[in-house]
N, C-alpha and C positions, 0 to 999 in steps of 0.2 A: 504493500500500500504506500501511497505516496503521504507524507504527513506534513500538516498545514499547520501551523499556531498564528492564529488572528490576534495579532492584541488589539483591543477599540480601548475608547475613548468616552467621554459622554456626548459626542456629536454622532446622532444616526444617521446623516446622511453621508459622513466618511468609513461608518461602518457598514452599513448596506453596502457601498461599492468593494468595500474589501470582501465581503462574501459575495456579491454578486460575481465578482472577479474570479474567486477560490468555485464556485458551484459553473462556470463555466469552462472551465477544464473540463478536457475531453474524456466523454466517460467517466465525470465527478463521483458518480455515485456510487460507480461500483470498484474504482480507483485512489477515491482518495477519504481519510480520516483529517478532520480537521478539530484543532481546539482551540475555543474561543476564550480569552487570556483580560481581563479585566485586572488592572492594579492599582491600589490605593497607591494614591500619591504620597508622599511624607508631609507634604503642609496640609494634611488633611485631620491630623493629629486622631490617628483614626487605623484599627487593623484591621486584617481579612475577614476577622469575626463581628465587627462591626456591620458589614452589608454581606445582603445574598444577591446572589448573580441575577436573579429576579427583580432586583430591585433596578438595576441597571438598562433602562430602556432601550442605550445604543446597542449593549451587549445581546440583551434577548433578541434586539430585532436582527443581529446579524444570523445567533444560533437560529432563529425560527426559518429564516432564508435556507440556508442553508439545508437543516433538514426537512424543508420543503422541496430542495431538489435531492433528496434522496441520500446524503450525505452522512457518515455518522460527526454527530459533536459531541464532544466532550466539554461541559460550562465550568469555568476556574474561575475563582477570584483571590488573588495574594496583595500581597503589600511590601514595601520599600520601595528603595529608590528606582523608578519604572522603567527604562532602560535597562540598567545593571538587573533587574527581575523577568525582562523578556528575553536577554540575554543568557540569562543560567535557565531559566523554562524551557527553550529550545535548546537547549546541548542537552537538559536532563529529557527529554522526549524525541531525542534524535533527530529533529524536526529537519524535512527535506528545503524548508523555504518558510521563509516570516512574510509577513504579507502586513504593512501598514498602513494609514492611512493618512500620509505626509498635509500637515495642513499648508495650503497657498492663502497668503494673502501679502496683498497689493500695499507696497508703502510710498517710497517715492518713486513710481513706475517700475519698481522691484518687487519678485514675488521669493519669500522665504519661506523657506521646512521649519517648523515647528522643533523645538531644539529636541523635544524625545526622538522623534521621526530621526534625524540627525544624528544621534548620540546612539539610534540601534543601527544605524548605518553602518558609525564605524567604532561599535564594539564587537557585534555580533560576526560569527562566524561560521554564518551562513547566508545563500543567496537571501535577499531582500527584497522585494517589489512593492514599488512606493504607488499608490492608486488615486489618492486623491480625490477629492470632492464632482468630478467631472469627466466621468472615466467615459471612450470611445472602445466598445468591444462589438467584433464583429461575429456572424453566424458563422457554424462549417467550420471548414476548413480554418487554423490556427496560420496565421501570418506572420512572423516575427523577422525586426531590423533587427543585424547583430553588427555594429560600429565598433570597429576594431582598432588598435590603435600598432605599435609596432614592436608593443611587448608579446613572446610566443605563449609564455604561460598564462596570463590574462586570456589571449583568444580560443587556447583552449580549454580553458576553464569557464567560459559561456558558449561554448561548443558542448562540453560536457554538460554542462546544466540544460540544456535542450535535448541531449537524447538522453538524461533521463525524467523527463515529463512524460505526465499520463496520455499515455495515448502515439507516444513516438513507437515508431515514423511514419505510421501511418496519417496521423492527424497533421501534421507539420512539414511547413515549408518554409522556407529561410532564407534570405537576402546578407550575404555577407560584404560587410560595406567597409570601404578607405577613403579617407578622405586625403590627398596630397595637401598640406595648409598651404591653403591662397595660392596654388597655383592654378589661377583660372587666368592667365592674362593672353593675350597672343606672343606668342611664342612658347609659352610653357614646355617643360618637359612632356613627352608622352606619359599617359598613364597608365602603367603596365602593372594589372592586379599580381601578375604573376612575380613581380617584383616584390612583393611586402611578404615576408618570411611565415608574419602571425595570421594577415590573410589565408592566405594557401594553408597553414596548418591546421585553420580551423576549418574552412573549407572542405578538406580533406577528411577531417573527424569526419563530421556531419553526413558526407559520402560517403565514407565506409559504414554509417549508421543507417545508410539507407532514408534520411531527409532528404527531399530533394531542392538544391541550392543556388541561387543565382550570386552570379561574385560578380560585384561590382568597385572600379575604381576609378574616381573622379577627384578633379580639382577644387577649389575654394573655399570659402569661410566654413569649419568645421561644424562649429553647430549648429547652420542655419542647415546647409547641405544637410546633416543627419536629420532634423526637424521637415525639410522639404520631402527626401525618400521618405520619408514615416508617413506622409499626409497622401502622396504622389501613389504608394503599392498599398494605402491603408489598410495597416498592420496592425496588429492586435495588443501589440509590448512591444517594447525594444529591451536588449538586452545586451547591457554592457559592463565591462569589468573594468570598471574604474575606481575602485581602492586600491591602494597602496601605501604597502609599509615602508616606512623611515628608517632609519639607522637605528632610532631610539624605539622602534615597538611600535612607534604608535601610528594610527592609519593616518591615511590623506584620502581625501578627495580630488581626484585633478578636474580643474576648472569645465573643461568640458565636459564632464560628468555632469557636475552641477547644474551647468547651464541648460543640457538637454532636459536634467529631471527634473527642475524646477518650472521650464517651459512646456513641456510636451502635454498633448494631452488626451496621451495612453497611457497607461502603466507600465514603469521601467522598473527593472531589476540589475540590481546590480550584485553580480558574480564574486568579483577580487579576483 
């Protein structure tokens, strides 16, 4: 079984889309277990034993989605610090994938993640899929951009996160994408997919997995080009492996990560 840990929030309309997201996996029902992850916050001056999972409106209404389309849940409620709690939840339940639901909002024509959203990004150490309040998912067949960059273990490391989803390879068909930076002008160099080492090796996974894959490599502004293919083959996710660890342990974000998952809007997961 594939195993899901939902953490919500008290907003149901970013919890609906995180199950809506988890119960459209191919084959949900008979593929995947999901547990839905509710955590008192610490300024809540307040423990697990304090509320039941019933009480929690966004939480019910995700579990009730969910095993409406046929899904087993399991309903949790714990307490601490709620990152560092979704974080130990999903290593102690082996969970294949966290699924959150990153909040967007608008400041000075900037849109930011919400700092838990953020802080299970880059503790957690597992794939992540950020959903968001305005999620675009399509029927059928499963579409996914995979934006690579020119690290090999990154691309095969969201290469691997797509054949092992529910439902591969039969469900799944995949766009592996490069972008050369800025080089869109006249004269540019050619842009030979077959040149980028982490392309072609993810590429290659995905074909020997039996996904069927189109490799694409083009020039200029990296995150618009990835936000254009995403809108242009409209895909279901985008899946990118953009953490990274430092000298010192601790992860990074690189910038065009950010930018695509703060902007986009489908639901991106990010691999490492």
């Amino acid at each position: 079984m594939y195993n899901v840990l939902i953490p919500v929030d008290r907003n149901e309309t970013r919890a609906f889309h995180q199950a809506r997201y988890v119960s459209r996996l191919p084959n949900a029902d008979e593929t995947v277990e999901a547990t839905v992850l509710y955590v008192m916050p610490p300024d809540t001056f307040g423990d697990a034993d304090d509320v039941e999972f019933a009480e929690v409106e966004a939480a019910v209404k995700a579990a009730d989605h969910l095993e409406d389309a046929g899904v087993t849940v399991t309903r949790t409620v714990d307490d601490g610090g709620v990152a560092e709690q979704i974080a130990r939840t999903a290593t102690e339940l082996d969970a294949d994938e966290i699924v959150v639901g990153g909040r967007k909002r608008s400041g000075v024509s900037r849109v930011l993640l919400g700092s838990t959203a953020q802080d299970v990004l880059l503790s957690a150490d597992k794939p992540v899929t950020i959903t968001g309040e305005n999620v675009v998912l399509g029927e059928g067949m499963r579409k996914v951009l995979v934006p690579v960059d020119t690290s090999v273990e990154r691309a095969r490391n969201q290469a691997e996160y797509l054949a092992n989803l529910p439902g591969a390879p039969e469900s799944l068909e995949a766009t592996v994408f490069f972008v050369f930076p800025h080089q869109d002008y006249k004269g540019a160099p050619p842009h030979e997919f077959e040149d980028v080492d982490a392309a072609v090796a993810a590429a290659d996974y995905l074909d020997d997995e039996g996904i069927p894959v189109e490799r694409v490599a083009i020039g200029g502004e990296v995150e618009r080009k990835i936000l254009d293919a995403a809108t242009e083959r409209d895909v279901d996710s985008i899946v990118m492996g953009g953490r990274k660890r430092s000298g010192l342990t601790s992860v990074l974000l690189g910038s065009t990560t950010q930018d695509v998952m703060l902007s986009a809007e489908r639901p991106v997961t990010l691999t490492g």
